[in-house]
N, C-alpha and C positions, 0 to 999 in steps of 0.2 A: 628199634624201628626198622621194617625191614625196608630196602631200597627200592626203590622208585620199578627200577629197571628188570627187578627181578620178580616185580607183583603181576599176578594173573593178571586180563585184559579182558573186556566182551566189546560189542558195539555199543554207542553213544547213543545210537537210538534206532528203530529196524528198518530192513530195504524191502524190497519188492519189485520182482522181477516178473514179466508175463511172456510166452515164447511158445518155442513146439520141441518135442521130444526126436533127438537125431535119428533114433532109430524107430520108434513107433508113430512118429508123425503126428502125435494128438496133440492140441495146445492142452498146458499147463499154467496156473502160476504157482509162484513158492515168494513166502516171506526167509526173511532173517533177521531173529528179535536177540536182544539181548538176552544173556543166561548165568546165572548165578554161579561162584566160583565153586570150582570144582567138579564139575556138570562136566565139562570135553563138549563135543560138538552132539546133539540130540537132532534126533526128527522126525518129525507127525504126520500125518495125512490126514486129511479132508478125503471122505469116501463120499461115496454121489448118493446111499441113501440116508444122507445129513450126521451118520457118525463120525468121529475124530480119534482117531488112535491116539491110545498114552506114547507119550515122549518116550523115547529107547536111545541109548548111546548107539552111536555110528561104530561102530568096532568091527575088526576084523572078523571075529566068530558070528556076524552074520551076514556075510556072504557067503552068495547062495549059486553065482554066478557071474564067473568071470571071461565070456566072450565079447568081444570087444568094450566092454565095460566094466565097470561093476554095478555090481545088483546087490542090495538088503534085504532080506527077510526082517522084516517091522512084527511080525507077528500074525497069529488071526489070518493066516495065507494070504498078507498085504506083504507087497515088496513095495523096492522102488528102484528106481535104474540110473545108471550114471551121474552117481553122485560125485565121480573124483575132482571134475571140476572147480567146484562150489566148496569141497572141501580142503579143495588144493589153494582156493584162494582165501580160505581164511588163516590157513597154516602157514602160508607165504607171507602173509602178512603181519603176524602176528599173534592173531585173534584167538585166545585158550575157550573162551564159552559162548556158546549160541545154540538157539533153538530154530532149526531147518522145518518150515511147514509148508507144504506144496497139495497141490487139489490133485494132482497125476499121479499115474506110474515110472514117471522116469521124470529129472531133473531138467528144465530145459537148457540147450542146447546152446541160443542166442548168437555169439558170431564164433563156435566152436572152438573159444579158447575159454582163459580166467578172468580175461581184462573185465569186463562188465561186472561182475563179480569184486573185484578189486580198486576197480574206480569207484563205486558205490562207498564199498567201505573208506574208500579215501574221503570221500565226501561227507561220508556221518563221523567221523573220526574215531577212536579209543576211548572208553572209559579203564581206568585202572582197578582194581578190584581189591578187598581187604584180603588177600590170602597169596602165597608164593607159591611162584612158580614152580612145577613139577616136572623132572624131566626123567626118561628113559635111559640108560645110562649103559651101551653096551660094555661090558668087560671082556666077553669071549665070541668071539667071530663064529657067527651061521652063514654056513652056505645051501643053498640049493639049485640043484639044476634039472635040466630037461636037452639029454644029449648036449648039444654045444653053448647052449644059452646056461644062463645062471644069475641069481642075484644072490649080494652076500652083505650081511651089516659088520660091521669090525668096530674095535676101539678105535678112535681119532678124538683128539683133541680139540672138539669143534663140530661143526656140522655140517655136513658137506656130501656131498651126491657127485659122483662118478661113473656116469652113463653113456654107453656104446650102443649105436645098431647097424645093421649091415643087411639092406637090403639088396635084390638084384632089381635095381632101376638105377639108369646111368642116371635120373634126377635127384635119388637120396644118397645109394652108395652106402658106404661108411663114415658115420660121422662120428664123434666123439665129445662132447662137453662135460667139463670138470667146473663145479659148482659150491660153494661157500658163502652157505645162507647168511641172508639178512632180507628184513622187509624191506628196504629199497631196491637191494638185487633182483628178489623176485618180482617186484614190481616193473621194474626196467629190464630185466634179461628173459624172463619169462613167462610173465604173464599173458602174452597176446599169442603167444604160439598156437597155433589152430591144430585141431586135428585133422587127420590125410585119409584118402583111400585112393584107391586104384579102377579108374575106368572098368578092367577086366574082372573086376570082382564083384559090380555092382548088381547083375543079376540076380547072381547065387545068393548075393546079401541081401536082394530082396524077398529074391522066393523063399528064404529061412526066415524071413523078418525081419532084418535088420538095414538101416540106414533108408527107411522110409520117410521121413522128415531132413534129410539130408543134399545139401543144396551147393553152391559154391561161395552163397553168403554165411554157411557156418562152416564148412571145410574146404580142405588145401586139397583138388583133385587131379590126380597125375595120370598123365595117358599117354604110353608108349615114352617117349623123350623130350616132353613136356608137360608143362603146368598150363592147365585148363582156366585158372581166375585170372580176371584180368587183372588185378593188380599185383599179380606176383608175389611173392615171399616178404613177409616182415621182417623177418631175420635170413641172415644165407642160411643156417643152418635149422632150421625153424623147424623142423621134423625131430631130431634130436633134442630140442628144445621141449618140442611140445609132451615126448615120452619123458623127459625129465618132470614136467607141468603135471603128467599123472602122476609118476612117481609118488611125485610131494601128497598128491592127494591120497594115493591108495595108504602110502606109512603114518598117514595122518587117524588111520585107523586102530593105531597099537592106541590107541585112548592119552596119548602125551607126547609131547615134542621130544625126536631121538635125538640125544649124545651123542654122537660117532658118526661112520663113514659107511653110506650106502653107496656099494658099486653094482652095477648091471652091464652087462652084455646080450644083444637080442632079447630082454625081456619085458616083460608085461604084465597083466594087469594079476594073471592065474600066479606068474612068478615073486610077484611083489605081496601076493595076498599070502603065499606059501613058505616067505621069507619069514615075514612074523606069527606066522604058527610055528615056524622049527625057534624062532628066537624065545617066544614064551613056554616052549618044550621044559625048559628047564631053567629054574630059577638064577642055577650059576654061568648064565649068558648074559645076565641085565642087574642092575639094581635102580630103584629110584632113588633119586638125589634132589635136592634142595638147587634151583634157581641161586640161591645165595652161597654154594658150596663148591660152582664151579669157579674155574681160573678167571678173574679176573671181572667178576660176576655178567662175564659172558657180555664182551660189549656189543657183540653182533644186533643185540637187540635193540640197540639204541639205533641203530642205523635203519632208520626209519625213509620213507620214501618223502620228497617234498611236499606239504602242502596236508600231509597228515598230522592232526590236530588230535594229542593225549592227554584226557582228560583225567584231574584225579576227585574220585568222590563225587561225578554229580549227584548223584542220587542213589539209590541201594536196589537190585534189582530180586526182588521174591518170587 
């Protein structure tokens, strides 16, 4: 019988979100339904003349584009945009199978962190699934860089994310957060981190296209030696936080939760996408493992966030 704790997981039952796209400004909604094990995270579009794209795994081999976000190729020259949120908060929390379906080109935005995303799933809770857990399992360290920046996966005993950035604004600076998942950490440490831009780049980011739906109710906006929202910073360090918040979402795209220890300095979403291409380069970087085969069958996972309800065997999802 395998353990409770090492069995795949989906949602208890699906959410539904309705909003606007932070950089194209069009409303959107998207569901989140349950998904059968095995499946990793999938997602469909609703096109406007009434067709519906086949389900496709979220995987790193399709993106298609990494400026200020990431972007999918779905197929059929259907994309979709900034998904790391949405899939930072399923992976933060636990979540191995879901099917992502949205009527837009981009994911909405909402209050520009994971929390809504994450408090949903608190509220529909975990079903457990008949099948264990699969993880990624680094054995040999990938680096890559870009001049001074760099992200690199290594062996670690655990799971854990070690992230630096180092801006020139005396409001971010250099910050540094060391991280050691579990779904109630990321529930409590990182989920609500918003994402930031800069007064002085908002032109250029318009006349390029991007941060056209973007507001102070979904982002943290900095101007000269201050924060523009009136309610100031969730966390002091909430910038660092929230490039941790993508992280989780962009590595959520090797198709299984990593083993080991992701470190970054100044990087993002192109470096994070770049990490697990050189990581799957070569088969003697990784092996897959058994949920039931790591130490101590990995109690991280049990450390669940309060008020999240794990259900086993409602029902069978096909």
């Amino acid at each position: 019988m395998h353990k409770l704790t090492t069995r795949q997981r989906t949602l208890a039952s699906e959410l539904s979100f309705g909003g606007y796209g932070v950089h194209s400004g069009q409303p959107v909604t998207l569901s989140i339904a349950p998904a059968p094990p095995n499946s990793g995270y999938l997602i469909s579009r609703d096109l406007t003349d009434g067709r519906k794209t086949l389900p496709v795994q979220i995987h790193f081999s399709r993106v298609t584009r990494t400026t200020l976000c990431t972007t999918l190729d779905l197929g059929d020259s259907v994309s979709v945009a900034t998904v790391e949120h949405v899939v930072s908060a399923l992976s933060g929390m636990g979540v191995d199978n879901a099917l992502i379906t949205l009527d837009g080109g981009e994911c909405p935005i909402l209050d520009g962190s994971a929390r809504p995303f994450a408090e949903a799933i608190l509220g529909a809770g975990l079903e457990i699934q008949p099948a264990v857990r699969r993880f990624i399992k680094i054995v040999r360290a990938v680096t890559v860089r870009n001049n001074d920046a760099f992200a690199a996966l290594e062996p670690y005993n655990g799971r854990a994310l070690d992230l630096e950035i180092d801006f020139d604004s005396k409001v971010i600076g250099r910050q540094r957060m060391i991280f050691d998942w579990s779904p109630r950490k990321y529930y409590e440490d990182v989920s609500r981190a918003r994402t930031f831009g800069f007064v002085r780049d908002a032109k250029i980011l318009r006349q390029a296209g991007y941060a056209l739906g973007s507001s102070l109710d979904n982002s943290i906006t900095v101007h000269e030696d201050r924060i523009l929202n009136p309610g100031g910073l969730r966390y002091e360090d909430e910038f660092v936080r929230h490039k941790l918040l993508d992280a989780i979402g962009d590595l959520s795209l090797g198709g299984m939760p990593i083993y080991g220890r992701f470190r970054s300095y100044k990087g993002g979403h192109a470096l994070n996408a770049h990490v697990l291409s050189s990581l799957f380069a070569s088969d003697a970087n990784y092996e897959i493992v058994s949920g039931e085969d790591l130490p101590l069958d990995f109690d991280a996972l049990d450390d669940l966030p309060e008020g999240l309800s794990v259900h086993s065997y409602l029902r069978s999802v096909v």
